[in-house]
C-alpha positions as CSV (number, residue, x, y, z in Angstrom):
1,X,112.4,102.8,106.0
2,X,113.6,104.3,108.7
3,X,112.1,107.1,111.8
4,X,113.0,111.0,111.3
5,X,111.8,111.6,114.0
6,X,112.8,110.4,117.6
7,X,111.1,112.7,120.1
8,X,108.2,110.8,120.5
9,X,106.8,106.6,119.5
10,X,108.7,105.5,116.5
11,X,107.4,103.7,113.0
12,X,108.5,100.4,114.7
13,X,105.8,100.4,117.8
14,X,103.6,101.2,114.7
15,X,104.4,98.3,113.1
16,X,104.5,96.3,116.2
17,X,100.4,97.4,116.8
18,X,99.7,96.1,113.6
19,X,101.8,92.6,114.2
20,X,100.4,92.1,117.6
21,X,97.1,93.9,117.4
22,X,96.1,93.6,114.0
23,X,97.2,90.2,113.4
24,X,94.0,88.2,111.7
25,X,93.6,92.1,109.5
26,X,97.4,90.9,108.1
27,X,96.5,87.4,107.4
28,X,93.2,88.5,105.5
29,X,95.1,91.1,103.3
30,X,97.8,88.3,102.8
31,X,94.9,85.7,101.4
32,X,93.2,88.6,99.4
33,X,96.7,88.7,97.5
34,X,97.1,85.2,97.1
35,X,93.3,85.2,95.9
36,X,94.3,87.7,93.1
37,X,97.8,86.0,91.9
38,X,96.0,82.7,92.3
39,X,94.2,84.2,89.0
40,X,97.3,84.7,87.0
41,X,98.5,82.9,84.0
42,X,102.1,82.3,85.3
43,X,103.9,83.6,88.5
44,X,103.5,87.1,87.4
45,X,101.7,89.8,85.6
46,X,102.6,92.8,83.9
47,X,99.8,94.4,84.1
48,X,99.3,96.6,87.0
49,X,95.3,96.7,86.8
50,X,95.2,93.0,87.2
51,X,96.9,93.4,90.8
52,X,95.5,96.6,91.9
53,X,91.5,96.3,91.1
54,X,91.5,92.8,91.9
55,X,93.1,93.4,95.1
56,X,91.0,96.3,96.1
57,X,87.5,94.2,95.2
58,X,89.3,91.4,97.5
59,X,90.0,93.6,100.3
60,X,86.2,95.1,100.3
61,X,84.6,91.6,99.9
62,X,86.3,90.5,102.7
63,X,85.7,93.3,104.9
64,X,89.4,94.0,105.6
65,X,89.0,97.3,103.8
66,X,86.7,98.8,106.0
67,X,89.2,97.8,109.2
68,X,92.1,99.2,107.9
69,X,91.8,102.5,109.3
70,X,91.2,101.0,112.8
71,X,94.3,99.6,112.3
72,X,95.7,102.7,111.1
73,X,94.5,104.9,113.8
74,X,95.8,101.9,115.9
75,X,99.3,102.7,114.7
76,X,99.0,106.0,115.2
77,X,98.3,106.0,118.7
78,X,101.6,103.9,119.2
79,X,103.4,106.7,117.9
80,X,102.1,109.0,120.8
81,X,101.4,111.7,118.0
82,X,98.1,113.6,117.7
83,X,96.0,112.6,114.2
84,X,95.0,115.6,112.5
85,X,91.6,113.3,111.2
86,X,89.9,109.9,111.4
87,X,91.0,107.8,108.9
88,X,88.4,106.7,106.6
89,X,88.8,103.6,103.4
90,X,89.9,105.9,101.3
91,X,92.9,107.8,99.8
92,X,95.0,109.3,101.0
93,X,94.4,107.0,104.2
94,X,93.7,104.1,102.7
95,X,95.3,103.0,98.9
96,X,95.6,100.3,97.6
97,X,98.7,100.0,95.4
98,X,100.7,97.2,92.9
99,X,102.5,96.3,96.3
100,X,100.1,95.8,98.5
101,X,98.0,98.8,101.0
102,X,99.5,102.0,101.9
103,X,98.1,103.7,105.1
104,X,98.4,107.6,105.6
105,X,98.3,109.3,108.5
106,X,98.8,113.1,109.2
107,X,100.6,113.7,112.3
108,X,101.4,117.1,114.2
109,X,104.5,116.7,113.5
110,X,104.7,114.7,110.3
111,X,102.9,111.6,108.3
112,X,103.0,108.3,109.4
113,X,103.2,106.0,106.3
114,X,102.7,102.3,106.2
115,X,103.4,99.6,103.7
116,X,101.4,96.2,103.9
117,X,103.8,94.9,101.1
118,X,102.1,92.1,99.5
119,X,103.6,91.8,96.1
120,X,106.5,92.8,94.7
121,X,107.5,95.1,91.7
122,X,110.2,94.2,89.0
123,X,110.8,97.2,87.3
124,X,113.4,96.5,84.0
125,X,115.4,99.3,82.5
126,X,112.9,99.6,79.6
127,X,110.4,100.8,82.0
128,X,108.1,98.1,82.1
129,X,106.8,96.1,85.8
130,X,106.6,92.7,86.3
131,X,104.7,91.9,90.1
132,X,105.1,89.1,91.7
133,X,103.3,87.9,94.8
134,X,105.5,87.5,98.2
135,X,105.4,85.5,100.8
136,X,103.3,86.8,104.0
137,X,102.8,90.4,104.2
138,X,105.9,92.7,105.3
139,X,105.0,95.6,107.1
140,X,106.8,98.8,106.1
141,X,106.8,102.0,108.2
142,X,108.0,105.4,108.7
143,X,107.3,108.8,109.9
144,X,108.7,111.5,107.5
C-alpha cells in the first residue's frame, strides 16, 4: 500500500509506532492466530467463520482487543493528522477480518487504514477462499 498523501507523517511512521511501540500487542495478535489455525484439520480452512470468530474470541480473551485502539490512535499521532474520534474495539475502528485486524482511522484529511495481516487468503477462480496462516504478522498501511 502505498501514502497519497505526503504533506504531512506518512503510513510508514505509522507502521513504524506499531513495530517499535506496539511490539508485545503484535506478538499477541500473532499467537491469537496461531491459537485459531492450531485448531484446523490441515493447513487451511475454507471456511471463513472458522478464522474470523475464532480470532475475534482470541483477541478479546487475551485482552489485545481492547489495546488496539491505543495502538491505533498511536499510529495516528505519527501521522501528525488530527483524529476526527477516539477509537473504540469496534468497527469501523477496529475489525477483525479473514486476514488478520484492520484499524480505521478518520483523518482531516483522509483515513488511515491498517492491516495486521495474519493469514492469508487463496481466492480460486470459482470463487471459493482457502486461508492459510502466515508467518509473523505484516503490517500493512496507508492513508487514502
Amino acid at each position: 500500500m502505498t501514502d497519497a498523501t505526503p504533506t504531512t507523517g506518512t503510513a510508514e511512521e505509522a507502521v513504524r509506532v506499531l513495530r517499535d511501540d506496539h511490539e508485545r500487542l503484535l506478538t499477541v495478535v500473532g499467537q491469537c492466530a496461531t491459537a485459531v489455525a492450531a485448531k484446523w484439520d490441515g493447513d487451511s480452512v475454507t471456511d471463513r467463520e472458522r478464522v474470523v470468530l475464532p480470532l475475534r474470541r482470541a483477541l478479546d480473551g487475551s485482552g489485545a482487543l481492547s489495546r488496539l485502539p491505543r495502538a491505533l490512535a498511536d499510529a495516528v499521532t505519527a501521522t501528525g493528522r488530527p483524529m476526527a474520534a477516539p477509537p473504540v474495539a469496534a468497527p469501523p475502528y477496529v475489525v477483525v477480518t479473514g486476514e488478520g485486524v484492520v484499524l480505521r482511522a478518520n483523518l482531516g484529511d483522509g483515513r488511515l487504514v491498517v492491516l495486521l495481516r495474519t493469514f492469508e487468503v487463496d481466492r480460486d477462480g470459482d470463487g471459493d477462499h482457502r486461508y492459510r496462516r502466515i508467518d509473523g504478522v505484516e503490517i500493512e498501511a496507508e492513508i487514502v
